[in-house]
VEXDREN-2710 file (C-alpha; in Angstrom, 1 decimal):
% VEXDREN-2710
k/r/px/py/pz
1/UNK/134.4/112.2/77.5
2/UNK/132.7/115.0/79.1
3/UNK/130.8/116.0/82.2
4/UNK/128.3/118.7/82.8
5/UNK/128.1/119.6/86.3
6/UNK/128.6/122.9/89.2
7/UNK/132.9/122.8/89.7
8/UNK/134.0/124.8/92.6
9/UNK/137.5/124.7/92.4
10/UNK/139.3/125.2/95.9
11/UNK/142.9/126.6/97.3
12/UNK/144.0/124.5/100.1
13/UNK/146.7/127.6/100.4
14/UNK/144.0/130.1/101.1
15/UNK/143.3/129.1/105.1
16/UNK/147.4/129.4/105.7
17/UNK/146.8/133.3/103.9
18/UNK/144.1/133.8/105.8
19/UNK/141.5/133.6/102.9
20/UNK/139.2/131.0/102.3
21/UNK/136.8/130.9/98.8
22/UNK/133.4/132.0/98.2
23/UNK/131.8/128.8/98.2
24/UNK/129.8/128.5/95.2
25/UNK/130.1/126.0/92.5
26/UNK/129.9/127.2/88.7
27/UNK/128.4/125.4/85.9
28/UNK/131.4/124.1/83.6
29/UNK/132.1/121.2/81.3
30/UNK/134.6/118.8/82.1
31/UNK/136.4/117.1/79.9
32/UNK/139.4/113.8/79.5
33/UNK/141.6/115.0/76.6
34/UNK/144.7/113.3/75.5
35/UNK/148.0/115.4/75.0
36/UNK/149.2/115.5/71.3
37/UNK/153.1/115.3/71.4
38/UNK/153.2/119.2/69.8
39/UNK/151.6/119.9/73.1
40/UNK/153.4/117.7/75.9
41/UNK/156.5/119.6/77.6
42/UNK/159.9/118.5/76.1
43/UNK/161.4/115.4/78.8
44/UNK/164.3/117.1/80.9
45/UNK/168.0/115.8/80.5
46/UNK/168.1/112.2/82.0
47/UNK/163.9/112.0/82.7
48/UNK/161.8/109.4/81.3
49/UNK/161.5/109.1/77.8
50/UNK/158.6/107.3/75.7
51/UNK/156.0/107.2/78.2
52/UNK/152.7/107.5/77.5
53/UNK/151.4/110.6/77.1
54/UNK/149.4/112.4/79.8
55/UNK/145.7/113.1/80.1
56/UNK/144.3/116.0/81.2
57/UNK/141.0/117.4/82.9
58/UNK/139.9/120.0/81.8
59/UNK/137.5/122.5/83.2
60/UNK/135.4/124.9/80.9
61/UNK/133.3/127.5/81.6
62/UNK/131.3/130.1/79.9
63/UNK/133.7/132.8/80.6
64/UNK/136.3/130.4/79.5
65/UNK/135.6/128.2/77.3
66/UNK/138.8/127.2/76.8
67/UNK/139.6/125.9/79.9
68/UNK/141.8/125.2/82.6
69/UNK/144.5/122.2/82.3
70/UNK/144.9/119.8/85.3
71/UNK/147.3/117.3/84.6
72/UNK/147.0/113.6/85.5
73/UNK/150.1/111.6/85.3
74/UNK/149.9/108.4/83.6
75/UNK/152.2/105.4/85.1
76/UNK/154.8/103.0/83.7
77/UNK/156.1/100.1/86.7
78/UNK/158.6/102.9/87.8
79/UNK/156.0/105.6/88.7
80/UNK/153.5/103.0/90.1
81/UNK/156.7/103.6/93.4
82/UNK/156.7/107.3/93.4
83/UNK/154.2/109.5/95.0
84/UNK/151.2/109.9/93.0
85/UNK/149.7/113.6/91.5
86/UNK/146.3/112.4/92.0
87/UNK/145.7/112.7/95.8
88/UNK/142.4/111.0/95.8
89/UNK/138.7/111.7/95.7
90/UNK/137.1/112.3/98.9
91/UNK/134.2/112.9/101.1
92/UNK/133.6/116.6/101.8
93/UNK/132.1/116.4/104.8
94/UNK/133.5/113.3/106.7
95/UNK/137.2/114.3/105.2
96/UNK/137.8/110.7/104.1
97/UNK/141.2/110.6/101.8
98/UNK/143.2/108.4/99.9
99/UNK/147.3/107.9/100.7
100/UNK/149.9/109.5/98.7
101/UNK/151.4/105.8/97.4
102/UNK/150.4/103.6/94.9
103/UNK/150.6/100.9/97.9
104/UNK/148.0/102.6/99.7
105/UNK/145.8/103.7/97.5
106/UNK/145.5/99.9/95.9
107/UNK/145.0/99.2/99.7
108/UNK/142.0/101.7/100.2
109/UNK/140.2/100.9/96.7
110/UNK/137.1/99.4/98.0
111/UNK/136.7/102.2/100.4
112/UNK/136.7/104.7/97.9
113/UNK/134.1/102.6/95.7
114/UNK/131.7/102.6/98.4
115/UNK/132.1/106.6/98.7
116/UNK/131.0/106.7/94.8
117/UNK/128.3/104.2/95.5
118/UNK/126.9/106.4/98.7
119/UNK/127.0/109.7/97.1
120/UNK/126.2/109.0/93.5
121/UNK/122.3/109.9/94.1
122/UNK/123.4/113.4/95.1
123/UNK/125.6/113.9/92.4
124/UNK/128.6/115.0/94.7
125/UNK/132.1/113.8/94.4
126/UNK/135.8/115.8/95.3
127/UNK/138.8/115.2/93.2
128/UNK/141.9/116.3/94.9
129/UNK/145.2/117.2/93.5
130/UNK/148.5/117.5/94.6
131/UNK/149.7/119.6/92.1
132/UNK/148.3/122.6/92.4
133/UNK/147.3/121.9/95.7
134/UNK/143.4/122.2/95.3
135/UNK/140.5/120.4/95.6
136/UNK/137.9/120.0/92.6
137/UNK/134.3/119.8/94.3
138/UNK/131.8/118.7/91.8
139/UNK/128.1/118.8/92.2
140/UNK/124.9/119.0/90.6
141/UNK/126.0/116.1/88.4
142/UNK/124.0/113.2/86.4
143/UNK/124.5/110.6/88.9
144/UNK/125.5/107.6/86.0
145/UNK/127.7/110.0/84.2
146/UNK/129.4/111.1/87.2
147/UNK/130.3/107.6/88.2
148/UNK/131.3/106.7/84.8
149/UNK/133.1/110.3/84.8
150/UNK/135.3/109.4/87.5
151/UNK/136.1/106.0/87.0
152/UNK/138.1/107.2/83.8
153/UNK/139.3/109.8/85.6
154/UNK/141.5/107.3/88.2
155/UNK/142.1/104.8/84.9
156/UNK/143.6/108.0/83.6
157/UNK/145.5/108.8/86.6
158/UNK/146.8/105.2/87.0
159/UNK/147.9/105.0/83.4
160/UNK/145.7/102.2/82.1
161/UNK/143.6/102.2/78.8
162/UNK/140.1/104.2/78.7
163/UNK/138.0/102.5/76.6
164/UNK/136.0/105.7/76.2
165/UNK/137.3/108.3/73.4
166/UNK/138.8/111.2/74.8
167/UNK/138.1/114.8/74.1
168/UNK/140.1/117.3/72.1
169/UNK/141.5/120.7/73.3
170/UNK/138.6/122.8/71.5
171/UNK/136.9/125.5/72.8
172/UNK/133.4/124.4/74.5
173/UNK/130.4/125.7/72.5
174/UNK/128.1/127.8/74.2
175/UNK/125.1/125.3/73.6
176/UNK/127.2/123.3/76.1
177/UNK/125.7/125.1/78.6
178/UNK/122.4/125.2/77.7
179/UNK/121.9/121.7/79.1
180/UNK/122.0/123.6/82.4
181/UNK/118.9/124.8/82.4
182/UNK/117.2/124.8/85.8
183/UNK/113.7/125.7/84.8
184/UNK/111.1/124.3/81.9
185/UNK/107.9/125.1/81.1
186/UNK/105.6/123.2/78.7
187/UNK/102.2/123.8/78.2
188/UNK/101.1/122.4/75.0
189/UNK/101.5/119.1/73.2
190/UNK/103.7/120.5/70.2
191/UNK/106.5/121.5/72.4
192/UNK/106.5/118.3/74.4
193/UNK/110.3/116.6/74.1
194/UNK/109.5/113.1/72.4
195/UNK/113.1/112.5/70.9
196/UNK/115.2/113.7/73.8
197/UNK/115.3/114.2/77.5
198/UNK/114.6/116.4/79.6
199/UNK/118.1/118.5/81.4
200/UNK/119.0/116.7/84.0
201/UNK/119.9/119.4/85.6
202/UNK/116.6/120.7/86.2
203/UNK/114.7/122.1/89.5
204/UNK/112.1/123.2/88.4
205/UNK/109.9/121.3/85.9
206/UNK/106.0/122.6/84.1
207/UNK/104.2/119.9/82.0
208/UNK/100.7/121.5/81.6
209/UNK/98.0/120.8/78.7
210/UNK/100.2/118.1/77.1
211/UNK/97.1/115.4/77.5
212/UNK/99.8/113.0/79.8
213/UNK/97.9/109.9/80.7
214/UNK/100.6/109.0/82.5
215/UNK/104.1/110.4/84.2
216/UNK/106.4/110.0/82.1
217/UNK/109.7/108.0/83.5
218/UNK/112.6/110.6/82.1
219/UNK/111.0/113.0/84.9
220/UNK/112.0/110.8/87.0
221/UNK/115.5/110.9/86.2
222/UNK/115.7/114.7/87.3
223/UNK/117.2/113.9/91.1
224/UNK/117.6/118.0/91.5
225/UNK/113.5/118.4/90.8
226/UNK/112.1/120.3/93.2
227/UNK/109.1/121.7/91.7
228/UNK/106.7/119.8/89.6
229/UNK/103.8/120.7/87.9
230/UNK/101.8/118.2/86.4
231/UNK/98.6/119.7/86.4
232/UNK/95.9/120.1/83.4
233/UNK/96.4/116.5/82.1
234/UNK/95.1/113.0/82.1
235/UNK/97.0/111.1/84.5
236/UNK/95.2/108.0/86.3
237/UNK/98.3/106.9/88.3
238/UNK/101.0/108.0/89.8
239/UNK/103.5/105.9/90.5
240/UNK/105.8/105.1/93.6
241/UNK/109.1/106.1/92.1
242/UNK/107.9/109.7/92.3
243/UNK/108.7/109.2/95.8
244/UNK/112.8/108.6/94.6
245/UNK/112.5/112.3/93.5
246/UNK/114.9/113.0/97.2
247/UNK/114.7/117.1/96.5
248/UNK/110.9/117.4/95.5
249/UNK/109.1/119.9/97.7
250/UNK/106.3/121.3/95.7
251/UNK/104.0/118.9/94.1
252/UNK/101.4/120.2/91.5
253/UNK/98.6/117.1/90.6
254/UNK/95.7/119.6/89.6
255/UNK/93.0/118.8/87.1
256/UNK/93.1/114.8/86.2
257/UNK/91.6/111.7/86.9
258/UNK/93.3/110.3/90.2
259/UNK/91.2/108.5/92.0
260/UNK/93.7/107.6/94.9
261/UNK/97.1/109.0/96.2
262/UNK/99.1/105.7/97.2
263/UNK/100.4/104.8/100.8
264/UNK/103.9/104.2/98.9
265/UNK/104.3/107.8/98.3
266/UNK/102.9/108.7/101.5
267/UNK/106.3/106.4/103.1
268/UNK/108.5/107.4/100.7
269/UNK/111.5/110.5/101.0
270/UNK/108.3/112.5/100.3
271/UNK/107.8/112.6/104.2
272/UNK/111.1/114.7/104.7
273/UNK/111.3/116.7/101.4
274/UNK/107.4/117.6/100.4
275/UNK/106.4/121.2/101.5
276/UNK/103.5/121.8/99.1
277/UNK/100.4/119.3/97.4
278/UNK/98.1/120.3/95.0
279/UNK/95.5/117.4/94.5
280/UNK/92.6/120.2/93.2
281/UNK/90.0/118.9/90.7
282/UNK/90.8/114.8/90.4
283/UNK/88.3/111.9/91.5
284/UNK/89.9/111.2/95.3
285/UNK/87.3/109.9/97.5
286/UNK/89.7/109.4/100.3
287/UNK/93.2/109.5/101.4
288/UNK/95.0/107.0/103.3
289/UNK/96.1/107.0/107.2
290/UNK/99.5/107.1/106.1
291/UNK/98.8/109.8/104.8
292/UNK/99.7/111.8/108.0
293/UNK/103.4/111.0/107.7
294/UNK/104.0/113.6/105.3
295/UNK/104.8/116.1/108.1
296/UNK/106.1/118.4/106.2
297/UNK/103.6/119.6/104.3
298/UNK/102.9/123.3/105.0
299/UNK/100.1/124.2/102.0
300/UNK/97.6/121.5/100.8
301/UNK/94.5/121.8/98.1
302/UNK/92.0/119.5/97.9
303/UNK/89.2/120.9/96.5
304/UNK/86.5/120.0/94.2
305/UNK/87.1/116.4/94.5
306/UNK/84.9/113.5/96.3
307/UNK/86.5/113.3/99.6
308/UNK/84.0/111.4/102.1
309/UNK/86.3/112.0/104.7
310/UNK/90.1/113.6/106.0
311/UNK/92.6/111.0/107.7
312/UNK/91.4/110.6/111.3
313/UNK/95.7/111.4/112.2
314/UNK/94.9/114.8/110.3
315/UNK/96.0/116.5/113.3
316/UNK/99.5/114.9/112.9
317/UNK/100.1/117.5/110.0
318/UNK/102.1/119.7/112.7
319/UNK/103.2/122.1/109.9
320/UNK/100.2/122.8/107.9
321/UNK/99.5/126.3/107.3
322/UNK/96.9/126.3/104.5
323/UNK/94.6/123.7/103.7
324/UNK/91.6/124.0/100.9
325/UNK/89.4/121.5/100.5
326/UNK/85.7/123.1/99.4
327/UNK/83.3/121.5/97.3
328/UNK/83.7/118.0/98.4
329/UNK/81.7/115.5/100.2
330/UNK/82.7/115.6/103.9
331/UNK/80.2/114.9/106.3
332/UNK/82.4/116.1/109.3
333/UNK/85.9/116.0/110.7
334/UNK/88.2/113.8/112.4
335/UNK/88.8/114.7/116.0
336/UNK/92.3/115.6/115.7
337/UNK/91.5/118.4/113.7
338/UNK/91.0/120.1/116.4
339/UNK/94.9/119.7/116.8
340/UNK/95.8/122.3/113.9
341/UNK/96.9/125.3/114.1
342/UNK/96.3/126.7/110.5
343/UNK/96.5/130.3/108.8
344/UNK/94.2/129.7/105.9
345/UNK/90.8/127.2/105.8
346/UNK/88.5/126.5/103.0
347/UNK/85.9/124.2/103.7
348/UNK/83.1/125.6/102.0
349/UNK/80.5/123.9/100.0
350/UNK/80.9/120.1/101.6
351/UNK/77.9/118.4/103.1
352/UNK/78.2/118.8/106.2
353/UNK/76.1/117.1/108.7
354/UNK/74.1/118.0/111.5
355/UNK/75.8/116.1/114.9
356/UNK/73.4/113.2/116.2
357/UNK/71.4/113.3/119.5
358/UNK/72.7/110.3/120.8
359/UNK/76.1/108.7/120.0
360/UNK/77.1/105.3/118.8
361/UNK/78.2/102.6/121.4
362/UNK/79.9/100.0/120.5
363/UNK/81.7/99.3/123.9
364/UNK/82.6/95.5/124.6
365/UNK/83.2/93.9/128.3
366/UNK/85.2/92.7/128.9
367/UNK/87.8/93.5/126.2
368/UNK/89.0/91.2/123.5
369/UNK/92.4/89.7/123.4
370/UNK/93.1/91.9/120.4
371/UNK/91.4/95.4/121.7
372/UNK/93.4/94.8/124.7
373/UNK/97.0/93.9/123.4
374/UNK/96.9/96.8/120.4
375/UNK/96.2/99.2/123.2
376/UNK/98.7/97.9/125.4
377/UNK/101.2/98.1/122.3
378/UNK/99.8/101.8/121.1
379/UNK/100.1/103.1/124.6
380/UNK/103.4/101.9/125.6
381/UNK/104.8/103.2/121.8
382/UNK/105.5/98.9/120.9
383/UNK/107.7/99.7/117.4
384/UNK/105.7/97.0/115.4
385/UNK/106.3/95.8/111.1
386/UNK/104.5/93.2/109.1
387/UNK/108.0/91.5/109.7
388/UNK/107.2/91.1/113.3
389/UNK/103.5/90.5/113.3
390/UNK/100.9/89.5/110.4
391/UNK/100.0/92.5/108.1
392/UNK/96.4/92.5/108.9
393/UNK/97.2/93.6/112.3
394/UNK/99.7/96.4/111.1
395/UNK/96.6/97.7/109.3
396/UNK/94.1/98.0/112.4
397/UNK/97.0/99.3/114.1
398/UNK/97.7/102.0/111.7
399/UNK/94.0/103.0/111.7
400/UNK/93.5/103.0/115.6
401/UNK/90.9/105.9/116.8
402/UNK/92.3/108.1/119.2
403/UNK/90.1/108.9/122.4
404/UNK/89.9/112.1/123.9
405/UNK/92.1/110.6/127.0
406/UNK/95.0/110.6/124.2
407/UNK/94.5/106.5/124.4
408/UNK/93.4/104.2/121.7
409/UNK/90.8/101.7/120.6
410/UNK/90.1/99.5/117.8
411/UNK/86.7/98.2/117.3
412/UNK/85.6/99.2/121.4
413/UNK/84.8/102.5/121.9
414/UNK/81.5/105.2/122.1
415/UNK/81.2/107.7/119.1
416/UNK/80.1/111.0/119.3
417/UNK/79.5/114.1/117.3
418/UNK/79.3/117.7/117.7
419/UNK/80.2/121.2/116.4
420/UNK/83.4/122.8/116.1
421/UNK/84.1/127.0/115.4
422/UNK/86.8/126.8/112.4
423/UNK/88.4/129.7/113.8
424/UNK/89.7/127.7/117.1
425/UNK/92.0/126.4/113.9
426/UNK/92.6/128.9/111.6
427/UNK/93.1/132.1/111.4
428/UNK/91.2/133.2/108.3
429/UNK/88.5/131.2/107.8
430/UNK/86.3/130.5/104.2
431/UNK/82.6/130.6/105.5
432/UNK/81.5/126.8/105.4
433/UNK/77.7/127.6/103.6
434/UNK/76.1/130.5/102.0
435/UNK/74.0/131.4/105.3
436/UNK/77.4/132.6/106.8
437/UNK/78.5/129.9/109.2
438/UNK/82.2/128.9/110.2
439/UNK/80.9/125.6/112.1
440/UNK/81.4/122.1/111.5
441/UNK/80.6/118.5/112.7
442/UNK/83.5/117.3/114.1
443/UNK/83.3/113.7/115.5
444/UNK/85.2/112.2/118.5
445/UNK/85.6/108.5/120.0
446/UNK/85.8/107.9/123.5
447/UNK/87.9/104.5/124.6
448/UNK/85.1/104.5/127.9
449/UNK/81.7/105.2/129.5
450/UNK/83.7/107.1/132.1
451/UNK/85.4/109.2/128.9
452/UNK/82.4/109.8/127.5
453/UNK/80.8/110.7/130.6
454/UNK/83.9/113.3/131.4
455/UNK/83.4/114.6/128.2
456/UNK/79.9/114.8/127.8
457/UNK/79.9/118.5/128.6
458/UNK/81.6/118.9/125.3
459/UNK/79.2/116.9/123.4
460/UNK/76.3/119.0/124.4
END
């Protein structure tokens, strides 16, 4: 049984010497091997005779492939009373340990269960010994195999049957490590992997000009994926497990036929991990409110799709540095553009329009039940769920205008348009139209006559 994984094996002597290590895991293979009785250490004069013979992990790397021996004790009903070699596996960070007795460590078994259960997705786990006194940190690991890993590691260490075949003591083959592999790069059809997966280990992952229609679920597998390219393919759909992908932060979508990016993904770990989108060259003709929740989104391309309009919350996007979206269909911009603070702007060739004479009223007095109790909630920061109130509602609150007061409105409110200078936004700016202008429509909502009227300076 083996595991491919980073192994940083660490000296709990060093601190006492004043050392400590370097704190970098290597990649290795880890093995279970049985001891042949050639290979077990003769019993001293009045030990125990006829037990059953140890297993060993085993930790290979490339500059040793023959690995280091770490012995774990199997039991009989006299050992299950002494202290045990296998200290326990533990969290890292919070410093959560077994006990040194069988006693104990039968007493603390569920906790330890719900330590592999937390931190399988990250691939993490600690193995500590007693003897030697240091701790085997493991990372980078296939969370299933992991898991699987370690539950024959304390079967092992308690003495009881594996029903997994153990290794040999062989040297590890070079090719081992090969599944380490933290970049791939496919761009044709012919060198596509059909009959086997991709390494789990990877970070970094290139599927160009392979004619995809769809993502294929083994990417999805790849919890260390921080960089996907998908681009140059066929792909309709993307689907919400992308958003499981907790390390992802560039995204690469270029050149196929999505017509929509879901609000699954947009609520998904995608909100904390994705840093760069690339949704250039698809069929999007608008992306949704929720949109705005991916705050940490520094570069975004849009362009040459058939975007009729940006999320109204664009100005939510806090962290945006670049954003391209020419040759689309945008007639003008949300009002909380203006809220941007960008380094790079491409807006050119949309159809921009010119801002109306007179704006749009569509004030009511007095005020609907609804108008007035979503503002009320909006205002006052009301946490609301469709498990508290109908769905329906959670939409009109989600897509609530923003007045230029900073309150909102639902369905009441005055709309006006008018012209904004791109480079009160950006720093370098892409001219909008061949004649040379950096203007655009913007358009703005006013909750009152008496906001509009304060504002009206603005509009002219």
């Amino acid at each position: 049984m083996k595991l491919h994984c980073e192994v940083e094996v660490v000296s709990r002597r060093l601190p006492a010497l004043g050392m400590r290590n370097r704190g970098k895991g290597i990649r290795a293979v880890l093995s279970l091997c049985q001891q042949t009785p050639g290979s077990r250490p003769r019993p001293r004069a009045g030990g125990e005779r006829g037990g059953p013979l140890p297993t060993c992990l085993v930790i290979c790397t490339l500059r040793d492939k023959r690995g280091t021996r770490y012995e774990l004790h199997g039991y009989n009903s006299e050992q299950r009373r002494q202290d045990s070699c296998f200290h326990g596996v533990y969290n890292l960070v919070g410093g959560v340990s077994t006990r040194d007795h069988w006693t104990e460590v039968k007493k603390l078994k569920e906790n330890i269960e719900q330590f592999f259960t937390k931190f399988m997705d990250e691939g993490k786990a600690t193995v500590r010994l007693k003897e030697p006194p240091v701790d085997i940190c493991l990372s980078k690991a296939n969370s299933s195999s992991l898991k699987s890993f370690l539950s024959a590691v304390r079967l092992a260490h308690r003495g009881c049957n594996i029903e997994v075949p153990l290794s040999t003591f062989t040297p590890v083959k070079t090719s081992e490590f090969e599944k380490f592999k933290t970049k791939m790069v496919i761009t044709s059809k012919k060198d596509y992997p059909l009959s086997k997966n991709f390494p789990y280990s990877l970070e970094h992952l290139q599927t160009s000009y392979c004619g995809l229609v769809r993502v294929d679920m083994r990417m999805l597998c790849l919890k260390n994926l921080r960089k996907l390219d998908l681009s140059h393919n066929h792909i309709k759909k993307l689907p919400a497990t992308i958003g499981d992908l907790i390390h992802l932060q560039e995204l690469n979508l270029s050149d196929n036929h999505l017509e929509s990016f879901s609000v699954a993904l947009c609520q998904s770990t995608l909100q904390k991990s994705l840093r760069s989108l690339d949704l250039s060259k698809n069929k999007i003709k608008a992306l949704p409110v929720q949109f705005c929740q991916l705050r940490e989104l520094t570069d975004l391309k849009l362009d040459d799709n058939e975007l009729i309009r940006f999320p109204f919350k664009m100005g939510q996007l806090t962290n945006l540095r670049f954003l391209s979206a020419a040759r689309n269909k945008l007639p003008f911009l949300p009002s909380e553009f203006q809220n941007l603070s960008l380094e790079y702007l491409d807006l050119f060739g949309n159809t921009f329009e010119q801002p109306k004479a007179l704006p749009v009223i569509m004030l009511q007095t007095p005020l609907t039940l609804l108008e007035s109790s979503a503002r009320a909630m909006l205002y006052n920061r009301i946490p609301y769920g469709s498990h508290i109130i109908p769905f329906h509602l959670c939409q009109d609150l989600d897509t609530a205008k923003t007045c230029v007061c900073g309150r909102f409105c639902l369905s009441c409110f005055i709309q006006g348009t008018t012209t904004m200078n791109l480079h009160s936004v950006a720093h370098t700016v892409v001219l909008v139209d061949n004649m040379g202008g950096t203007e655009a429509p913007i358009i703005s909502y006013f909750c009152s006559l008496a906001c509009y009227v304060n504002s009206c300076d603005m509009l002219k």
